[in-house]
C-alpha positions as CSV (number, residue, x, y, z in Angstrom):
1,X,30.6,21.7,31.7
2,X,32.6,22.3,28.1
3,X,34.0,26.0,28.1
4,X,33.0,28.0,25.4
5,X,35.2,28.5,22.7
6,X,37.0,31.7,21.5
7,X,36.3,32.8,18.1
8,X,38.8,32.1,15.1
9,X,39.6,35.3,14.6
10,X,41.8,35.3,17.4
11,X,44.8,33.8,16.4
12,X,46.5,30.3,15.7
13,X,46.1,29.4,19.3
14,X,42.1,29.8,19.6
15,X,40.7,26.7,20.8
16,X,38.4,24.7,18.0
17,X,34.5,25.3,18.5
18,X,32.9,23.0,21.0
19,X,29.6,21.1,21.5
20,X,27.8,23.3,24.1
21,X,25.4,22.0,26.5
22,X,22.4,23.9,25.6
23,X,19.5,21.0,26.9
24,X,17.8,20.9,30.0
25,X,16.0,18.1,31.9
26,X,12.5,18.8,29.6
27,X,14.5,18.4,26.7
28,X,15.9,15.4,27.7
29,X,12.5,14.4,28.6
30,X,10.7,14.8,25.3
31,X,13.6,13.6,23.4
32,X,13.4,10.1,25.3
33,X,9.8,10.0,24.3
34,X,10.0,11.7,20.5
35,X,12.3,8.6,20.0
36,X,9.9,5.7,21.6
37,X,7.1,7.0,20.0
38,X,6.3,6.8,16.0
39,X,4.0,5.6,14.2
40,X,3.4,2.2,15.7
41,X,1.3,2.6,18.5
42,X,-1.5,3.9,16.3
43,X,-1.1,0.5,14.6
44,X,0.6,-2.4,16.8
45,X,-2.4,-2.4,19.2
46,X,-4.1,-4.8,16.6
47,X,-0.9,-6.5,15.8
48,X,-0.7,-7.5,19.3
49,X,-4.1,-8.8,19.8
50,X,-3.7,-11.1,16.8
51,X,-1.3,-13.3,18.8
52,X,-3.5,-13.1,22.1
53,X,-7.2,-12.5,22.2
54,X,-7.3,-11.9,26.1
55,X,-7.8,-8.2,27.2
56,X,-6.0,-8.8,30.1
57,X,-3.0,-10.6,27.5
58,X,-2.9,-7.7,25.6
59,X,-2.4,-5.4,28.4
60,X,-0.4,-8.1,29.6
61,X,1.9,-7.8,27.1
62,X,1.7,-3.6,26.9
63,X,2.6,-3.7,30.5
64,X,5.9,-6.4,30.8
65,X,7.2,-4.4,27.4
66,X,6.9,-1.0,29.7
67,X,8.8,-2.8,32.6
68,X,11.9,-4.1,29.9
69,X,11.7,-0.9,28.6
70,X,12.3,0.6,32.2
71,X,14.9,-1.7,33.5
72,X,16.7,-0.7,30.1
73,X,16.2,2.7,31.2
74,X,17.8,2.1,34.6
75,X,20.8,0.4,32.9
76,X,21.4,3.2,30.5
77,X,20.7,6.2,33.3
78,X,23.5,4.7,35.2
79,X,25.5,4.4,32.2
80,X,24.7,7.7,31.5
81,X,25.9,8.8,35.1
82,X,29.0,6.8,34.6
83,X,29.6,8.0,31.2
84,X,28.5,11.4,30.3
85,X,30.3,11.2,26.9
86,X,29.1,12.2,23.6
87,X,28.2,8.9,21.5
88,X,26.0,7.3,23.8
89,X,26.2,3.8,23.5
90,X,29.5,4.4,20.9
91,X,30.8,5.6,24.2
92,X,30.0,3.2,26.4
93,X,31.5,0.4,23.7
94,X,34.5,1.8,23.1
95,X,35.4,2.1,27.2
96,X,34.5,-1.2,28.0
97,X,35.6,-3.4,25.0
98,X,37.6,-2.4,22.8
99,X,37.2,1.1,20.0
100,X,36.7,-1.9,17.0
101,X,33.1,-3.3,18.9
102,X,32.0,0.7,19.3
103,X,33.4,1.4,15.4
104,X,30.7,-1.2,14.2
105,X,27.9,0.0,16.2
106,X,28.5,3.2,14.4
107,X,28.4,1.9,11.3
108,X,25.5,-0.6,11.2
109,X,23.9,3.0,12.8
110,X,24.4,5.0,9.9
111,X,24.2,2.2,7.3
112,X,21.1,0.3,8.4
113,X,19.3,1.0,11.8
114,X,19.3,4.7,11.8
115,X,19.1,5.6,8.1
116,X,17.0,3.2,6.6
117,X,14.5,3.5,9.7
118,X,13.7,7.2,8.7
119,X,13.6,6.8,5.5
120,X,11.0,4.3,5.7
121,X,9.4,6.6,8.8
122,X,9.5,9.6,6.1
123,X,7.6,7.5,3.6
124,X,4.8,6.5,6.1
125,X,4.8,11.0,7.1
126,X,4.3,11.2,3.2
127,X,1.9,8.8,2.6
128,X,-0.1,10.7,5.8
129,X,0.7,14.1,4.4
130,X,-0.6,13.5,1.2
131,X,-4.4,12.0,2.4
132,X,-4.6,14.9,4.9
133,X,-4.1,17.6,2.5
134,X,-4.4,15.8,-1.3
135,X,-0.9,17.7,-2.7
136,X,-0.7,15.6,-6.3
137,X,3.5,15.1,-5.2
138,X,5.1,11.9,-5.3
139,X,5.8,10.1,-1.6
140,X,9.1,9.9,-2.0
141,X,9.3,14.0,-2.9
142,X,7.4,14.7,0.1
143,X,9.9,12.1,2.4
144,X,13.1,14.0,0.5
145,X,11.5,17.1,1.4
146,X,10.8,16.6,5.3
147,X,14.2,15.0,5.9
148,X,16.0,18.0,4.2
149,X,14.1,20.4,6.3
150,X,14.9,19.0,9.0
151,X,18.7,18.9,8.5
152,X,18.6,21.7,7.8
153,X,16.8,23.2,10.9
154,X,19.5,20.8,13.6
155,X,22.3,22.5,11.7
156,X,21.3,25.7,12.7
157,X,21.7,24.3,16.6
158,X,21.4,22.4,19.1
159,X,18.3,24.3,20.5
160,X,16.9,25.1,17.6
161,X,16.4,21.5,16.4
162,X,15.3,20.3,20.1
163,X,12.7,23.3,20.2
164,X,11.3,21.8,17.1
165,X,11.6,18.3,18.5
166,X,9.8,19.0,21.7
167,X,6.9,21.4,20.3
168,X,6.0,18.1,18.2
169,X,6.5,16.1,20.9
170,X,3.5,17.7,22.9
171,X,1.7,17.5,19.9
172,X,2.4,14.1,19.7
173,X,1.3,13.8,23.6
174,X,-2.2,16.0,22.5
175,X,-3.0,13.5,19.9
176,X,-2.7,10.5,22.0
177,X,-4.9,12.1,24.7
178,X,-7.5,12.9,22.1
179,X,-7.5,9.8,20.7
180,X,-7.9,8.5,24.5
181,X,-10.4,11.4,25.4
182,X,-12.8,10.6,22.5
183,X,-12.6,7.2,22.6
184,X,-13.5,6.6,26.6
185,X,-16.3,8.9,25.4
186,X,-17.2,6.5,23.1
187,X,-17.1,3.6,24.9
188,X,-19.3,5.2,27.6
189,X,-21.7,6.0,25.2
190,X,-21.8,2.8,23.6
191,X,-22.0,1.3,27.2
192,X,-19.1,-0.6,26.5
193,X,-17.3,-0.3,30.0
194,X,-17.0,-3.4,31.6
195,X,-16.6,-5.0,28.4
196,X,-12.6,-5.9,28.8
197,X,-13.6,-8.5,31.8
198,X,-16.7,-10.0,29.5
199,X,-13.9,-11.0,26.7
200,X,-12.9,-14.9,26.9
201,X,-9.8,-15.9,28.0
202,X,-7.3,-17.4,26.6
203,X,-6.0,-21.3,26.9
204,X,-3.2,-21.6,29.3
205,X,-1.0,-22.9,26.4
206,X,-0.5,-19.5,24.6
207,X,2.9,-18.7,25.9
208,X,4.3,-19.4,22.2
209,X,1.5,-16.8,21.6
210,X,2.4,-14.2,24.5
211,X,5.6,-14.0,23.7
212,X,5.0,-13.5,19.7
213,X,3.1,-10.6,20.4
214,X,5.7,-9.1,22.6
215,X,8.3,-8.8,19.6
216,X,6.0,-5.9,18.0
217,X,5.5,-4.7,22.1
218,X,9.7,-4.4,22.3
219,X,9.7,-2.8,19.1
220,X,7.2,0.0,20.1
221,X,9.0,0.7,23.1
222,X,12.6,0.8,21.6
223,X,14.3,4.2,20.9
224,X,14.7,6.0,24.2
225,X,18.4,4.9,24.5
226,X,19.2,7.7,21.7
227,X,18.7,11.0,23.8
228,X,22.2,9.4,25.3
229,X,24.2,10.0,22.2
230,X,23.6,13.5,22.7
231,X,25.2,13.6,26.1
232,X,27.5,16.4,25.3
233,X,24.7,18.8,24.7
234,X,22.8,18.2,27.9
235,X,23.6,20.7,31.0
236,X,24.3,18.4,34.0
237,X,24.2,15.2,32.3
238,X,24.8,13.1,35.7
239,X,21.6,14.3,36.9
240,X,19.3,15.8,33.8
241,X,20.1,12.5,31.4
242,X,19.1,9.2,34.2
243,X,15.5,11.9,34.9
244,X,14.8,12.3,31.5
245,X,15.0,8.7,30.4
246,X,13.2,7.4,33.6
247,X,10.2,10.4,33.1
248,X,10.5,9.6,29.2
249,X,10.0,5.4,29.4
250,X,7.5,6.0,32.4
251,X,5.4,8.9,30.4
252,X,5.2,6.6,27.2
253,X,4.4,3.5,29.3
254,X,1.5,5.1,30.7
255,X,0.3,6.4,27.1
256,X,0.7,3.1,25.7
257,X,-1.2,1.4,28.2
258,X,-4.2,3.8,28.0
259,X,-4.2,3.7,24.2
260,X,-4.5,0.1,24.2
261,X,-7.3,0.5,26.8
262,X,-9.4,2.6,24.9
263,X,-8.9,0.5,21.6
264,X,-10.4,-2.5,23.7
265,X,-13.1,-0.7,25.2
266,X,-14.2,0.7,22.0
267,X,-13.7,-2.3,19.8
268,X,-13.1,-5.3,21.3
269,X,-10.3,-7.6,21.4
270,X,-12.0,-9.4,18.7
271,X,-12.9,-6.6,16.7
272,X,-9.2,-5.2,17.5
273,X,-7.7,-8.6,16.3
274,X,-9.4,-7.7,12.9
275,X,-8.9,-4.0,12.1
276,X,-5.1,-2.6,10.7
277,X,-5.7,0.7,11.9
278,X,-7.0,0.1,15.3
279,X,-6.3,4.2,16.2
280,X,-8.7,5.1,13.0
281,X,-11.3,2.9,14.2
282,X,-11.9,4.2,17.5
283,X,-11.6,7.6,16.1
284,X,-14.6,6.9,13.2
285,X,-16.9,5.3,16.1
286,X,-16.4,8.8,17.9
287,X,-16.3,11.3,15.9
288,X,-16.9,9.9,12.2
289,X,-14.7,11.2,9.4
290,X,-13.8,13.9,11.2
291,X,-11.9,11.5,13.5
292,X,-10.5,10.1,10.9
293,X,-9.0,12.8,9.7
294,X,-7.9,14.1,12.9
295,X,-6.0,11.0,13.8
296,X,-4.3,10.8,10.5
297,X,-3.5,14.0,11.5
298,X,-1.7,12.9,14.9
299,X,-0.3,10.2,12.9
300,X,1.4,12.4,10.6
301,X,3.0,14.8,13.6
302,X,4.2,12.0,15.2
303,X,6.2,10.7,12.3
304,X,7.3,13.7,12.0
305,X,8.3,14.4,15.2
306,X,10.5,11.2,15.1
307,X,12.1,11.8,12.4
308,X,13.3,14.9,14.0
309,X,14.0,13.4,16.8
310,X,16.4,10.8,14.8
311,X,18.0,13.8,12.8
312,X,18.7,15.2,16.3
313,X,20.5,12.6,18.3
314,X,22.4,10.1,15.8
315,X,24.9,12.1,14.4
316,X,26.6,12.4,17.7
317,X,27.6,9.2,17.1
318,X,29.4,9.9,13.3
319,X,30.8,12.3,15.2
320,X,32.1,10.8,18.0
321,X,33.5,8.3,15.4
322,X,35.5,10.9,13.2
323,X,37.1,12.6,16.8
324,X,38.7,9.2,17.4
325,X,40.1,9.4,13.9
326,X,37.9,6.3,12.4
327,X,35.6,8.2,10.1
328,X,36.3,11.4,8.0
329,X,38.0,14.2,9.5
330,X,35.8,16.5,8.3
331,X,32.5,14.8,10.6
332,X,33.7,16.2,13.4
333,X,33.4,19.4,12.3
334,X,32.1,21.9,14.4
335,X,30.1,25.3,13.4
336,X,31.4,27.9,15.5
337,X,28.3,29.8,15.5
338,X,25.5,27.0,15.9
339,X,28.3,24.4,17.6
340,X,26.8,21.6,16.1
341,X,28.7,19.2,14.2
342,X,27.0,20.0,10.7
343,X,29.0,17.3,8.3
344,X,27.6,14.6,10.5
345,X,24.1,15.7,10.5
346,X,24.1,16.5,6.9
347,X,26.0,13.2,5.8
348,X,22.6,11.4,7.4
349,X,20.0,13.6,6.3
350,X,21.6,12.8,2.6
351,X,21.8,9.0,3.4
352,X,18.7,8.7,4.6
353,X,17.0,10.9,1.3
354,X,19.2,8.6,-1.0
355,X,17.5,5.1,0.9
356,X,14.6,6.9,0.4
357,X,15.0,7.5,-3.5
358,X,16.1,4.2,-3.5
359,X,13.1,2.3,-2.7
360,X,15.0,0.4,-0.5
361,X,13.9,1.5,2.5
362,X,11.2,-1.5,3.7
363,X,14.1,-4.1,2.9
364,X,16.9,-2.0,5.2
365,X,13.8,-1.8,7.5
366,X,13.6,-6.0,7.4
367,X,17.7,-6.0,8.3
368,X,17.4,-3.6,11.4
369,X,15.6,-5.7,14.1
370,X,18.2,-8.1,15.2
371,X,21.7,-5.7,14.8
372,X,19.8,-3.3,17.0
373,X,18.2,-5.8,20.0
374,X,22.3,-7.0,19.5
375,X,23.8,-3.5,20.7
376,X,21.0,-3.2,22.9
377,X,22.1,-6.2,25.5
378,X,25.8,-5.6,24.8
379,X,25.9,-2.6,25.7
380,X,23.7,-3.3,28.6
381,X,26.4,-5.7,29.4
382,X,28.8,-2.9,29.8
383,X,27.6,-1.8,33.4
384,X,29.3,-4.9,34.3
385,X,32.5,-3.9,33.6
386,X,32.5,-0.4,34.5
387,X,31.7,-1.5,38.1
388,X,34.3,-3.9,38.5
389,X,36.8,-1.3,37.5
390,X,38.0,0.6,40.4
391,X,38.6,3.9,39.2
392,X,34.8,4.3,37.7
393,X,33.2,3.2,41.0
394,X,29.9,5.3,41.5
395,X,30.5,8.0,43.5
396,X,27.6,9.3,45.6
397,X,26.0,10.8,43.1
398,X,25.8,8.0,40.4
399,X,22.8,7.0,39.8
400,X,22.6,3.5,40.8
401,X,20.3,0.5,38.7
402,X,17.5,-0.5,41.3
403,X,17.5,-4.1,41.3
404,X,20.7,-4.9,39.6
405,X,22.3,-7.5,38.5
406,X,18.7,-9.3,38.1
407,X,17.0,-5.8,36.6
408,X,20.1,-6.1,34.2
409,X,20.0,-9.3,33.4
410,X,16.4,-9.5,32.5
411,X,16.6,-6.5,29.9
412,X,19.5,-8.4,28.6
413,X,17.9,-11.5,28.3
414,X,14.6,-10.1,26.3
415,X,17.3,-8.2,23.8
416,X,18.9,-11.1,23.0
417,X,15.9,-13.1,23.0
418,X,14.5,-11.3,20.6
419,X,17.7,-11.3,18.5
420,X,17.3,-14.9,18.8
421,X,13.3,-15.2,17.5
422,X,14.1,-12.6,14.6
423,X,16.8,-14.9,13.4
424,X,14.9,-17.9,13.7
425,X,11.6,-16.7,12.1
426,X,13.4,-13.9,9.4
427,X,16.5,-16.1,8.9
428,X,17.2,-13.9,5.2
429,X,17.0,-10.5,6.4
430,X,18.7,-11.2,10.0
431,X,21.6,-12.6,7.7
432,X,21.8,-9.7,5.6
433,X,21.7,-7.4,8.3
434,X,24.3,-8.9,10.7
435,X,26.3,-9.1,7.0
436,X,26.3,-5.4,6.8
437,X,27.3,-4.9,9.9
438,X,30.4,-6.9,10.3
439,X,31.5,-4.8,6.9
440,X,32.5,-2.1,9.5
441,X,35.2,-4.8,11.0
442,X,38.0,-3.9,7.7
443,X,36.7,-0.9,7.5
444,X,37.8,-0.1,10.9
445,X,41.6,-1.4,10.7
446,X,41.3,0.5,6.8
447,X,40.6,4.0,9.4
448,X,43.0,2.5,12.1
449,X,46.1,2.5,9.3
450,X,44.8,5.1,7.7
451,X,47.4,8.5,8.4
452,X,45.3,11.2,10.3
């Protein structure tokens, strides 16, 4: 556990202000699952059922995206175990390969996968925001606004931003039960149980099919592997960090799942195939407007609640960047009072407002899909090395991967096949965004001959 730090008023000699390890195991918990869940399950459900028009597909599909999610998790617990560090998967990078390979991680983060993704979530909270409560502001006022208040709330702490974080996670967690709730109500009423065994299967040669609809599956389940970059602020990170993501990946599977449930109860898979908002359909059939308006509602707190989420955990990384002297000096800055490294969350939060004054934010959005599914299997790769180095040998407290290599291997190999079907079917974007990320290779040896 990091001492805590004397103040500066003590002399020359007071130790600098350190990160302090302020989280608990429920943080870590609702952290995991603020960064899975977004907007997306409200929608993909339909997305998914336009590639397969089984029931038992669809949940097919729900279900093997919950198992790569959880063998990810298992990966990046032991990791985690291994490597308590602040950074996360920077961390991990930069101890196995080489500081260059964790350098431009960092920087496709804060250039493309991490900014441009909440600016483009803070659009889709304004968009929300404005239906539920008909303010005549501009979207991209309301996005500038969220994303500033939420800087501003992490820079007062490391609690104080993961207290906000998990009070909207529950009420994430409440809106998905509701929307569960009411629509098993509905379907009973309608006398639509049984209904999911009555839908026509499909031909045996929809495997092209299956695995189209997983891409938007994997993309649902993707953003537990942030709550590691805040490593350094979690007490007992050994224990408190493999829990968390294993209870996070495992609570969101089973939400998922249940969503998608209800939604073919209530609709159909034919019916689900057809609508955009799946979540808003379900909601008018049992309760009318009202439910509309209440799952916009949900909607708009979970969008939120990423977004905080996202302000919470990725500056770690800029910071963790600037301590090894490739990034400004002044990101690793540490408030004395709050002990959170304020330049780094503030440099993001004014990224991410500029992408979204931009307008740029659903083209950065196009670029992110294949640099991220790219750091996801490398650094899943990294468990490989750690274990064959002697002196990092799991001690009897590691956590240990169940089923590795072959656990391993398998989340490696849907990353990276998913890297592979994102090139081939968005050849453009993937370009671009692989482009902007190999940027960060001079900009690393400009930082590397740079004098501290």
């Amino acid at each position: 556990m990091m001492q805590e730090s004397r103040s500066p008023n003590e002399g020359s000699t007071a130790a600098a202000p350190r990160l302090a390890r302020r989280l608990g195991l429920f943080d870590a918990t609702m952290l995991v699952m603020g960064g899975i869940i977004g907007s997306g399950i409200f929608m993909n459900p339909s997305v998914v059922a336009n590639q397969v028009h089984s029931p038992f597909l669809i949940l097919g599909a729900w279900l093997l995206g919950g198992f790569a999610a959880l063998a990810g998790a298992f990966v990046y617990a032991e990791l985690a175990s291994l490597r308590p560090d602040v950074g996360g998967q920077y961390a991990y990078l930069r101890e196995a390969y080489h500081p260059a390979v964790a350098f431009i991680f960092g920087w496709a983060l804060l250039l493309v996968t991490q900014t441009g993704g909440m600016a483009a979530v803070a659009i889709t909270f304004a968009r929300y925001f404005s239906e539920l409560t008909h303010f005549p502001l501009p979207d991209w006022l309301i996005a500038s606004a969220a994303l500033g208040i939420l800087t501003l709330i992490n820079c007062f702490g490391v609690r104080a931003g993961s207290t906000v974080q998990s009070i909207l996670m529950i009420l994430k967690i409440a809106a998905i039960a509701l929307l569960v709730l009411f629509g098993a109500f509905a379907a009973r009423e309608s006398n639509l149980f049984g209904s999911v065994s009555a839908e026509p299967t499909v031909p045996y040669d929809s495997l092209p099919s299956f695995g189209a609809a997983m891409i938007p599956v994997l993309f649902a389940y993707g953003g537990w592997q942030t709550t590691n970059f805040i490593a350094g602020e979690i007490h007992n990170p050994r224990k408190n960090l493999p829990y968390g993501l294993l209870l996070g990946v495992v609570g969101v599977a089973i939400l998922y799942l249940s969503v998608n449930l209800v939604c073919i109860l209530v609709l159909g898979a034919h019916d689900l195939a057809l609508t955009t908002t799946p979540a808003t359909e379900v909601m008018r059939r049992a309760l009318g407007e009202r439910g509309v308006a209440l799952i916009a509602l949900g909607i708009t707190i979970s969008t939120l609640g990423f977004l905080s989420q996202g302000m919470l955990t990725a500056p770690r990384v800029y910071f963790a960047m600037a301590e090894d002297k490739l990034f400004f000096r002044s990101v690793a800055t540490i408030h004395p009072k709050t002990r959170v490294p304020v330049v780094a969350i503030a440099i993001q939060g004014v990224l991410a407002i500029i992408i979204t004054l931009s307008g740029r934010y659903e083209q950065i959005l196009n670029f992110v899909v294949s640099t991220d599914f790219i750091f996801f299997g490398l650094t899943a790769t990294t468990i490989f090395v750690f274990r064959r180095r002697a002196a990092t040998l799991p001690g009897s407290d590691t956590f240990r991967t169940p089923g590795h290599p072959l656990t391993t291997v398998f989340f490696i190999a849907i990353c990276w096949l998913v890297v592979i079907s994102t090139i081939y079917t968005y050849p453009l974007n993937s370009i671009i965004g692989i482009g902007i990320m190999l940027t960060g290779i001079p900009v690393y040896f400009y930082w590397r001959r740079k004098p501290s």
